[in-house]
C-alpha angles and dihedrals in degrees: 000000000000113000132173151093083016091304113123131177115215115183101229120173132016079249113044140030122223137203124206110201121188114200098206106275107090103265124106120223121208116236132182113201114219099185152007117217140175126218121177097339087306108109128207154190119229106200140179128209108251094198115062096003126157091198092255113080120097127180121198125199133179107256105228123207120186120162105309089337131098125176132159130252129199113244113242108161121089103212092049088051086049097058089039093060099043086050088052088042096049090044091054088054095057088056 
């Protein structure tokens, strides 16, 4: 289980693993995650909204681990944005 700054990971199906995040305001959002990657020894998780989805959003955070403890972090850094696309964009492409 993920659990931090209102973000909280619930396993769901045999199939699929969902994420509820909580904004802050009190809500929880529904998330599948489609995939785990790793980018220069920093790990995260791509997901997609399951309520209200087009098909096409996708929302990337950095995957914590501290001790027995893993939370989720927002991305801020451009550079880091930057190597995290190309690695989600290389691994589309092998598909």
């Amino acid at each position: 289980m993920v659990d931090d700054k209102g973000k909280e990971e619930v396993p769901s199906s045999e199939d699929n693993v969902l994420i509820l995040i909580d904004p802050d305001d009190g809500t929880e959002h529904p998330f599948e995650v489609l995939e785990l990657i790793v980018v220069e020894g920093n790990e995260y998780v791509i997901c997609a909204p399951l309520e209200g989805d087009d098909g096409d959003d996708a929302y990337a955070f950095r995957l914590v681990t501290q001790g027995d403890e893993s939370y989720l972090e927002e991305i801020s850094s451009e550079d880091e944005w930057n190597a995290l696309a190309a690695a989600w964009e290389e691994a589309q492409e092998e598909f």
